[in-house]
C-alpha positions in Angstrom: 30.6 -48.7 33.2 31.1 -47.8 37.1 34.0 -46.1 36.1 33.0 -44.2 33.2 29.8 -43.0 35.6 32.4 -42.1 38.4 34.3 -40.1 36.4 31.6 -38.0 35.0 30.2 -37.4 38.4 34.0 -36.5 39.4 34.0 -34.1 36.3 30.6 -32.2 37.4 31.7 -31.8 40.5 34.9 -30.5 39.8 32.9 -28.1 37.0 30.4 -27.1 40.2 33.3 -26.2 42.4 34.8 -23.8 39.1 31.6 -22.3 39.3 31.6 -21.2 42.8 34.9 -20.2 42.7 34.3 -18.1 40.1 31.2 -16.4 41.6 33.1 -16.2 44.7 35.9 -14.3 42.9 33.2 -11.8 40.6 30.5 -11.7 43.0 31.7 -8.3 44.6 32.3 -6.7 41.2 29.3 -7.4 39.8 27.6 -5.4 43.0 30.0 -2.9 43.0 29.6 -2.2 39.0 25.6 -2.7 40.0 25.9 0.1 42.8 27.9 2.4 40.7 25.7 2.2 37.8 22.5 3.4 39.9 24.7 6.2 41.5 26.1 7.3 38.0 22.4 7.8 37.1 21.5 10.0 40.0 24.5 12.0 39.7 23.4 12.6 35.9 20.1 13.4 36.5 21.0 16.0 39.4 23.7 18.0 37.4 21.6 17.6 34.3 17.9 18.2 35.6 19.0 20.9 38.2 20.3 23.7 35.9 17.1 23.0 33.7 15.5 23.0 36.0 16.4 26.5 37.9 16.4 28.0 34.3 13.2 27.6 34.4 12.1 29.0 37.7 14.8 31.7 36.8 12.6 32.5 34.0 9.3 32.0 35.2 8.4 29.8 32.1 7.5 26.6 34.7 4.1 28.5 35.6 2.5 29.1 31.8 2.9 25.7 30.9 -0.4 23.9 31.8 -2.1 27.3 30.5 -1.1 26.7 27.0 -3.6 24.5 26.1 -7.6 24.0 27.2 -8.5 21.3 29.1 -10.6 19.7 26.7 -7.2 19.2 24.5 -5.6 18.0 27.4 -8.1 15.2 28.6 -8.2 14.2 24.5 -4.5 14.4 24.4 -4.3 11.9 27.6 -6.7 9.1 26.3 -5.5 8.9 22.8 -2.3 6.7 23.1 -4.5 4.5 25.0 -6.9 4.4 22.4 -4.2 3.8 19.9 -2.9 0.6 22.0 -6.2 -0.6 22.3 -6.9 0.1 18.2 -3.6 -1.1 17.8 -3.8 -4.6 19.4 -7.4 -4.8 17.6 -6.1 -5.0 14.6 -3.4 -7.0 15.5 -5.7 -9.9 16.7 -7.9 -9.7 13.6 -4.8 -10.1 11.3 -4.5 -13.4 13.0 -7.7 -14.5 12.5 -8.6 -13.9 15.5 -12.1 -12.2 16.6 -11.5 -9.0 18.4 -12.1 -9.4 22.4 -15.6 -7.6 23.6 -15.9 -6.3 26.6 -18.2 -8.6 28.8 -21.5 -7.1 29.8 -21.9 -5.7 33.6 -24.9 -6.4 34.8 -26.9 -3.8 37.1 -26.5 -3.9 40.6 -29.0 -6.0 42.7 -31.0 -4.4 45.3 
């Protein structure tokens, strides 16, 4: 029983020493592979976004942008996903049988 207990002990051990060789070995790639991911993406975005991004000052189109629509559209067009979500999960809960949360009551300010 000893033994059989002693040799599985051996065999983790050996297994946890695999392991760290292992990360050991791969650690560096893996942060090198990490690093050159995030510095691929910033290299795309800069030769990507920058000649979009002079076309449009070259054109002048970046200044009638916010003009194209009143702010009243605007505002409505900013609080509708919200909205949605919040409609959205509504229904959601109901459809589980679940009663729709209510906002809880904030009572006035005490003087």
């Amino acid at each position: 029983m000893q033994a059989a207990i002693q040799a599985s002990s051996q065999a983790q051990v050996s297994q946890a020493m695999q392991l760290t060789d292992f990360m050991q070995s791969y650690s560096s790639l893996g942060m090198l592979t990490k690093y050159v991911l995030m510095l691929l993406r910033v290299l795309l975005g800069m030769f990507v976004g920058a000649p979009l991004l002079a076309r449009e000052m070259d054109q002048r189109t970046h200044l009638f942008a916010p003009e194209s629509h009143s702010k009243t559209h605007q505002r409505a067009g900013r609080g509708a996903l919200p909205a949605l979500i919040r409609h959205a999960s509504r229904d959601a809960a109901v459809e589980r049988g679940r009663p729709p949360r209510r906002r809880s009551r904030r009572l006035p300010p005490t003087r």
